[in-house]
C-alpha positions as YAML, in Angstrom:
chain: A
units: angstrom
residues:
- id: 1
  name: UNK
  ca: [24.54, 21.77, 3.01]
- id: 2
  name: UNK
  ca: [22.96, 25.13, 1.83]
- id: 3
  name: UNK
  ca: [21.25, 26.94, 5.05]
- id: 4
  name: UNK
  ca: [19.66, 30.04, 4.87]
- id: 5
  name: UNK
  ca: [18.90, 33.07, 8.06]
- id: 6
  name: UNK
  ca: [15.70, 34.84, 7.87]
- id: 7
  name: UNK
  ca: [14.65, 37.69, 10.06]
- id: 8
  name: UNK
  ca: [11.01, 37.53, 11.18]
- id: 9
  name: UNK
  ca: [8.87, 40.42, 12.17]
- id: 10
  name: UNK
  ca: [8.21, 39.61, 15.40]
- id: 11
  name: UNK
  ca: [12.00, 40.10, 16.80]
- id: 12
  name: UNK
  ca: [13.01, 36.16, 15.81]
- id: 13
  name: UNK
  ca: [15.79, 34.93, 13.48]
- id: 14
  name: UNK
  ca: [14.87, 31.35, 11.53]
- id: 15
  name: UNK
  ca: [17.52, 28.96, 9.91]
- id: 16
  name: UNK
  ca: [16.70, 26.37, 7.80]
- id: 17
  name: UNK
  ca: [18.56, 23.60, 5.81]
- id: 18
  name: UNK
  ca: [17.48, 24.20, 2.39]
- id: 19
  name: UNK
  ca: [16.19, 20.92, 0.52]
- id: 20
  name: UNK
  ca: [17.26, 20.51, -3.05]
- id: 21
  name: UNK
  ca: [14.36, 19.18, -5.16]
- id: 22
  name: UNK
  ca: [16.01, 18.52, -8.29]
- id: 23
  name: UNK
  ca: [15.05, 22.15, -9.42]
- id: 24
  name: UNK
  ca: [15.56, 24.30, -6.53]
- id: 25
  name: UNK
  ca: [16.12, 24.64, -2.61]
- id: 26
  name: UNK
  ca: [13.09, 24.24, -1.12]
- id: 27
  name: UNK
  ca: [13.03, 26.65, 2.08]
- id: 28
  name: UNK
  ca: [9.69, 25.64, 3.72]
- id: 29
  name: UNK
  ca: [10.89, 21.86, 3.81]
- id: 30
  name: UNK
  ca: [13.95, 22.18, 4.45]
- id: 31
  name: UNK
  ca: [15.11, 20.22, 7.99]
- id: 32
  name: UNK
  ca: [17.08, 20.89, 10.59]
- id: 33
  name: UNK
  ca: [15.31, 24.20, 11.54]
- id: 34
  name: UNK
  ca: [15.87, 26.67, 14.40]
- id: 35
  name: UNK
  ca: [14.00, 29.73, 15.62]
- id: 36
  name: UNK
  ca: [15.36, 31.93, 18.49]
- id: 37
  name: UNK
  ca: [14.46, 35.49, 19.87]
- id: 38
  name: UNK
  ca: [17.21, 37.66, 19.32]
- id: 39
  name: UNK
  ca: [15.84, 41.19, 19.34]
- id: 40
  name: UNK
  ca: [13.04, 42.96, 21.20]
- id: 41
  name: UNK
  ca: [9.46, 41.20, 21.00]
- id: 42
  name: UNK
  ca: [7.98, 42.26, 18.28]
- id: 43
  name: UNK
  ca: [10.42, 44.37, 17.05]
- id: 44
  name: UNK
  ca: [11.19, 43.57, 13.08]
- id: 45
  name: UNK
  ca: [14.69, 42.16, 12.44]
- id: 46
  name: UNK
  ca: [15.33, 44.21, 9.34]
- id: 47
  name: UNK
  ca: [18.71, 42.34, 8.25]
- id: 48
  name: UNK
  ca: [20.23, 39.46, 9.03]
- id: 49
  name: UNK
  ca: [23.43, 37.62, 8.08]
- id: 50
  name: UNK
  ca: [25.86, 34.91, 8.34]
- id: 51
  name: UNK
  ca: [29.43, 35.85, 8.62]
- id: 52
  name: UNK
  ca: [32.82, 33.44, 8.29]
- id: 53
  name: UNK
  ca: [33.04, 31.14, 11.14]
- id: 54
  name: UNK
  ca: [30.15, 30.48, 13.61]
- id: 55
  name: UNK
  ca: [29.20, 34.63, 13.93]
- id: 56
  name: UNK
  ca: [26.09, 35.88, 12.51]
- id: 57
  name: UNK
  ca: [24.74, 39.41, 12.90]
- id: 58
  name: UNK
  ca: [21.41, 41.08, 12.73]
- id: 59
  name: UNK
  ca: [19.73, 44.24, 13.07]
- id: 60
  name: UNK
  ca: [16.86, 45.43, 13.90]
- id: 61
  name: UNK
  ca: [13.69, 47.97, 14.31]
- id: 62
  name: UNK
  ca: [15.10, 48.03, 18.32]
- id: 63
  name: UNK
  ca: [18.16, 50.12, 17.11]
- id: 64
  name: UNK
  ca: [20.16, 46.72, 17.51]
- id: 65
  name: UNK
  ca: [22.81, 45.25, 16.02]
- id: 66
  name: UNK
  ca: [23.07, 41.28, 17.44]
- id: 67
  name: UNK
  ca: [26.73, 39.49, 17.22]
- id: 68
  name: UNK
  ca: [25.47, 35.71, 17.94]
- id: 69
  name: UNK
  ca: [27.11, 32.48, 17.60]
- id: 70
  name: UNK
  ca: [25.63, 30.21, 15.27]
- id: 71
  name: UNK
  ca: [26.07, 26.75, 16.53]
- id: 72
  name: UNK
  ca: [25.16, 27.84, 20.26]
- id: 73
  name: UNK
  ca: [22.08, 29.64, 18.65]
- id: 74
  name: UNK
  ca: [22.66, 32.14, 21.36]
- id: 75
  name: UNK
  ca: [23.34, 36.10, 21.36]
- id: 76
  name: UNK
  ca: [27.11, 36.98, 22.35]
- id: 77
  name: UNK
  ca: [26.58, 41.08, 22.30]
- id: 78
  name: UNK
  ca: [24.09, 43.71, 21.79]
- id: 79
  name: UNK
  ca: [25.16, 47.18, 20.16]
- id: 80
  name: UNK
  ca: [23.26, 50.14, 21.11]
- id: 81
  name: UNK
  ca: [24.71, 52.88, 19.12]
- id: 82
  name: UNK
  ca: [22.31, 53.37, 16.37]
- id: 83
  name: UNK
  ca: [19.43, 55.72, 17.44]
- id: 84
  name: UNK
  ca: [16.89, 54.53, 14.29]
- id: 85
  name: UNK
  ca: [16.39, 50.82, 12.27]
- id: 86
  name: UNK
  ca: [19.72, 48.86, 11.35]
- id: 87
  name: UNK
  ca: [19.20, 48.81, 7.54]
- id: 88
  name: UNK
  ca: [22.12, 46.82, 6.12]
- id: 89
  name: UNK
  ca: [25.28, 45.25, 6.97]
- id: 90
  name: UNK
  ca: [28.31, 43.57, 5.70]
- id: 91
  name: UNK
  ca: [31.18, 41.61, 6.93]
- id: 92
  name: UNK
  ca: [34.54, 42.20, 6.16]
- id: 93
  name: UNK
  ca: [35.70, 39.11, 4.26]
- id: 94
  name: UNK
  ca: [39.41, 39.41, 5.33]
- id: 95
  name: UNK
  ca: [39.03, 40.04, 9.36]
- id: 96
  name: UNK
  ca: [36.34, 39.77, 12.17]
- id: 97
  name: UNK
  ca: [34.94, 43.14, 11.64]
- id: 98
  name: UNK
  ca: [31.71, 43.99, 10.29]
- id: 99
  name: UNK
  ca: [29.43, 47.25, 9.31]
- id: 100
  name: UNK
  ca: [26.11, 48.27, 9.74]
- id: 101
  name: UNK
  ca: [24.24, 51.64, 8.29]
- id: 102
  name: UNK
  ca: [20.77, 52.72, 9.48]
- id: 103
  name: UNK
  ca: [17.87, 55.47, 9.04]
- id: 104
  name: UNK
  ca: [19.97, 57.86, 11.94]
- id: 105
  name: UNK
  ca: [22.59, 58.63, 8.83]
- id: 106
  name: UNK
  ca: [25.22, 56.61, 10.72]
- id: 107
  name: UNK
  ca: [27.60, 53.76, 8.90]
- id: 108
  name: UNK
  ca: [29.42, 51.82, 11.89]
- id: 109
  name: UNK
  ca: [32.01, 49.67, 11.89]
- id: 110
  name: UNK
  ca: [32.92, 46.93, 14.74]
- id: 111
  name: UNK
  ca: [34.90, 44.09, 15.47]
- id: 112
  name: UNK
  ca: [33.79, 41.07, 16.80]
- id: 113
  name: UNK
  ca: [36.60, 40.67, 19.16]
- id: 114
  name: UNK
  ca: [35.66, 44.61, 20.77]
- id: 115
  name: UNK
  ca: [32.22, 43.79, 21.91]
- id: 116
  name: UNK
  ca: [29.34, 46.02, 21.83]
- id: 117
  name: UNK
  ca: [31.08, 49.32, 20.68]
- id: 118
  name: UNK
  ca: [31.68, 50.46, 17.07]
- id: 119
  name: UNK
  ca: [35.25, 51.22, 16.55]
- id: 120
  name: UNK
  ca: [34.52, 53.21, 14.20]
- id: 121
  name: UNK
  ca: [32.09, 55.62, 12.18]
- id: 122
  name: UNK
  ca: [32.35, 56.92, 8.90]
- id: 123
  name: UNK
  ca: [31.40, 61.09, 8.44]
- id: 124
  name: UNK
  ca: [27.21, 61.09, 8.54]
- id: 125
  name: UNK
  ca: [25.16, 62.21, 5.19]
- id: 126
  name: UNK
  ca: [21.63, 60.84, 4.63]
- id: 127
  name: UNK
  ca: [19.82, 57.46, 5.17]
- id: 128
  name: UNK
  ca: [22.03, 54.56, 4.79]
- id: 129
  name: UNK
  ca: [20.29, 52.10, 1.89]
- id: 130
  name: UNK
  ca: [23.21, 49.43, 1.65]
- id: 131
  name: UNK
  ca: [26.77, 48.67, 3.00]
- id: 132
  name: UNK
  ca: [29.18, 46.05, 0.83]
- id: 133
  name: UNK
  ca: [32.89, 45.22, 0.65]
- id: 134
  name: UNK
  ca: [34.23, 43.88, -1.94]
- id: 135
  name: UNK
  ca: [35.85, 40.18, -1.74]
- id: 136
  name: UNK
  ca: [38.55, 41.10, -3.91]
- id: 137
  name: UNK
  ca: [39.34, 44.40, -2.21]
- id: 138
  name: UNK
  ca: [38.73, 43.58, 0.92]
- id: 139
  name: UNK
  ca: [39.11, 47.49, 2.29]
- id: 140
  name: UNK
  ca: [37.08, 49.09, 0.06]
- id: 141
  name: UNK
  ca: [33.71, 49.66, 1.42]
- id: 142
  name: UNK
  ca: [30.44, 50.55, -1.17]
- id: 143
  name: UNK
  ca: [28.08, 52.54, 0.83]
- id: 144
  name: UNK
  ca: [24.57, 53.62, -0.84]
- id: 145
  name: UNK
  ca: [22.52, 56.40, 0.59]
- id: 146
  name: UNK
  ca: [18.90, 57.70, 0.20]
- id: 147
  name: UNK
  ca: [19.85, 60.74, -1.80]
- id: 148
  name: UNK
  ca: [21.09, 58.89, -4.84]
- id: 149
  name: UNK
  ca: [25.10, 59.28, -3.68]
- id: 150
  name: UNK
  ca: [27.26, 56.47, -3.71]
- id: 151
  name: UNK
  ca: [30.43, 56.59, -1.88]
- id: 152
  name: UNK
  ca: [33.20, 54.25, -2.17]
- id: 153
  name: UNK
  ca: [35.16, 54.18, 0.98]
- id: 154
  name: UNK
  ca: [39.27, 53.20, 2.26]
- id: 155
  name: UNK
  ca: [38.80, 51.20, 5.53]
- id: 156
  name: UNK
  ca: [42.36, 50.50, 6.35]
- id: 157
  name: UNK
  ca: [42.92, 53.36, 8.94]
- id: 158
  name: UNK
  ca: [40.92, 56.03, 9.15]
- id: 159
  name: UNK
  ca: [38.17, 55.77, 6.67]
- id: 160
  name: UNK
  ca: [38.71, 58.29, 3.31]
- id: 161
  name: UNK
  ca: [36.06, 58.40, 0.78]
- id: 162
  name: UNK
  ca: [38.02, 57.35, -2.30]
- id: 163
  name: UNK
  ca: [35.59, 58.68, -4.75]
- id: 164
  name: UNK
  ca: [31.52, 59.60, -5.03]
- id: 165
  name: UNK
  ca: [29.09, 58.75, -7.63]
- id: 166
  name: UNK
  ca: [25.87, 60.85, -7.77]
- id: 167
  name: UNK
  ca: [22.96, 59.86, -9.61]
- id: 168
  name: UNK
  ca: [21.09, 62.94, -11.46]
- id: 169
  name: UNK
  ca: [17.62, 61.20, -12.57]
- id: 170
  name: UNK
  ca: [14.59, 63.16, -11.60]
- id: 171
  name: UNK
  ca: [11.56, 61.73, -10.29]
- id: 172
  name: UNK
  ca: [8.13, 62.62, -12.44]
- id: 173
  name: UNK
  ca: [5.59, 63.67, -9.59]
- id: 174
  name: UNK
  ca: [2.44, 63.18, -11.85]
- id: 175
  name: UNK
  ca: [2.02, 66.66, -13.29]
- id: 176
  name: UNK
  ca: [4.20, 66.22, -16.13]
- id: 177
  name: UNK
  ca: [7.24, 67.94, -14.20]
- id: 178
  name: UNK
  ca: [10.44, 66.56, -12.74]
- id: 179
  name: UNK
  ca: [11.32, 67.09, -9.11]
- id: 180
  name: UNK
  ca: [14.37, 66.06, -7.10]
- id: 181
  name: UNK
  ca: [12.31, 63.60, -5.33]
- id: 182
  name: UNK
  ca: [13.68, 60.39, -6.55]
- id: 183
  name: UNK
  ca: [15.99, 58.39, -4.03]
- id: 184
  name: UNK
  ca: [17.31, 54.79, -3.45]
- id: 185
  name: UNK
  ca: [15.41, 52.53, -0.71]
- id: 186
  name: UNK
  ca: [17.62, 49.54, -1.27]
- id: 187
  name: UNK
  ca: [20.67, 48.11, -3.01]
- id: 188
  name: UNK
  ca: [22.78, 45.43, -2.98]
- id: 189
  name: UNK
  ca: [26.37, 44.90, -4.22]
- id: 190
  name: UNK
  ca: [27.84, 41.97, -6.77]
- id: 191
  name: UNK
  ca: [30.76, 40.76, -6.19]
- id: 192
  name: UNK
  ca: [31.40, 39.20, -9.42]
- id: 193
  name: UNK
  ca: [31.21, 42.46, -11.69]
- id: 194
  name: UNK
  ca: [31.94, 44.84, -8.81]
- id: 195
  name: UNK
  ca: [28.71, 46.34, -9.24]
- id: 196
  name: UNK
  ca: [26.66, 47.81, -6.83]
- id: 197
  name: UNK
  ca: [22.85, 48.01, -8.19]
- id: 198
  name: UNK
  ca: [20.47, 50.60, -6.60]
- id: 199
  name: UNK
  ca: [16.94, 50.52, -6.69]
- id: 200
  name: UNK
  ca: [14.04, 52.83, -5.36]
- id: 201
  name: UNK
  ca: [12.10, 55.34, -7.65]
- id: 202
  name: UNK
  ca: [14.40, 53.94, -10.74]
- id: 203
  name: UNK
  ca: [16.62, 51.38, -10.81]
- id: 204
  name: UNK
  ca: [20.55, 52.17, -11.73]
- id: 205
  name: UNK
  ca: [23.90, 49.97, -11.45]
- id: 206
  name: UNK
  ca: [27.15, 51.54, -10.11]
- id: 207
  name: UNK
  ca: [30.57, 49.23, -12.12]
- id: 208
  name: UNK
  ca: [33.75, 49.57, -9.67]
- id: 209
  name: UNK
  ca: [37.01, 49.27, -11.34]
- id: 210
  name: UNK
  ca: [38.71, 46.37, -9.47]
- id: 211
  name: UNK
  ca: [42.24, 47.64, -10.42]
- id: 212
  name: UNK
  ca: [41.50, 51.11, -9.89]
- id: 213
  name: UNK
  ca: [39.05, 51.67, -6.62]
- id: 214
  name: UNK
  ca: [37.01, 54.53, -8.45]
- id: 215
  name: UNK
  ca: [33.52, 54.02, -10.17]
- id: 216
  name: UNK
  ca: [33.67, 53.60, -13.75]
- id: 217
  name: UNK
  ca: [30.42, 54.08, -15.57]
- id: 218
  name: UNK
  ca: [26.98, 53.79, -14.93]
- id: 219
  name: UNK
  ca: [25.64, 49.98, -16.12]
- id: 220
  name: UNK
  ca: [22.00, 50.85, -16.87]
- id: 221
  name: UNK
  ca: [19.17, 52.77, -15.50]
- id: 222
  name: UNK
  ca: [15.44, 51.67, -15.43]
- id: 223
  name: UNK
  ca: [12.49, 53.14, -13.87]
- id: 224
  name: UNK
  ca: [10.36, 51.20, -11.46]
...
């Protein structure tokens, strides 16, 4: 059955069952519910997810990225390395290794199997908005920063940025004149059109060829 992680403000992760109403899950009503501290009291989980297995990792306002085992409902490891909020992370869909980006301008990648050390870090640039790889192309790693820059990265060994898409829009500040003060503050990554769709000041979608790991066109722009 459908069941669904939430992060709660307070430091605590929830899981529910989700309930299927003849319409839609139903989250609230859902049974078989579980709530467990897994980050500092009172310290905002800002991200949570379920990987393949039993793992599930979070991150939060602490600096923390959780590994925890799912059916225990129990932390396995704590990572320390991020000096700011965990933001966003991903798990590889073809190993045990997983990535998390933050407000410090670090993207980190670790490996369940390691423990509570990154094994690796990509080159730093600005705050880190979203981190996805792609099911298909499972070493290819979308990474969306503050700035407006996408970067589209090779995972297998040492990580090489296969190709960067920069978004030009301007941002009106209210006195009829554009300023370069527009920037992303989230985004999130579709697998099914390879499309990673960035949001903040304006909205814009990113289209990844899946033969061909460069980006191929910007989708659509809208402002918000």
């Amino acid at each position: 059955d459908p069941r669904v992680v939430v992060g709660m403000s307070d430091g605590t992760i929830r899981s529910h069952q989700l309930t299927w109403d003849g319409e839609f899950y139903d989250f609230e009503r859902g049974g078989d519910a579980k709530r467990g501290l897994f980050h500092e009291e009172g310290s905002a989980v800002l991200c949570c997810l379920r990987g393949s297995q039993s793992y599930m990792v979070s991150g939060g306002q602490d600096h923390a990225v959780v590994l925890s085992d799912q059916h225990r409902w129990a932390p396995l490891w704590r990572g320390r390395a991020h000096t700011e909020g965990v933001a966003c992370l991903d798990f590889d869909p073809a190993t045990n290794r997983f990535v998390s980006g933050g407000d410090d301008r670090r993207v980190l990648l670790w490996d369940v199997s390691v423990g509570a050390s990154p094994v690796r870090e990509l080159p730093r640039s600005e705050p880190v908005v979203s981190v996805a790889f792609s099911e298909g192309h499972p070493h290819l790693l979308s990474v969306a920063y503050a700035d407006q820059t996408v970067r589209l990265w090779d995972m297998r060994r040492t990580p090489i940025c296969l190709q960067e898409a920069v978004d030009q829009s301007k941002h009106s500040a209210g006195d009829g004149m554009g300023y370069d003060t527009a920037k992303y503050t989230a985004a999130c990554f579709d697998s099914g059109t390879h499309s990673m769709i960035c949001a903040g000041t304006h909205a814009v979608g990113w289209r990844i060829r899946p033969t061909r790991p460069t980006f191929w066109k910007r989708r659509w722009r809208h402002t918000v």
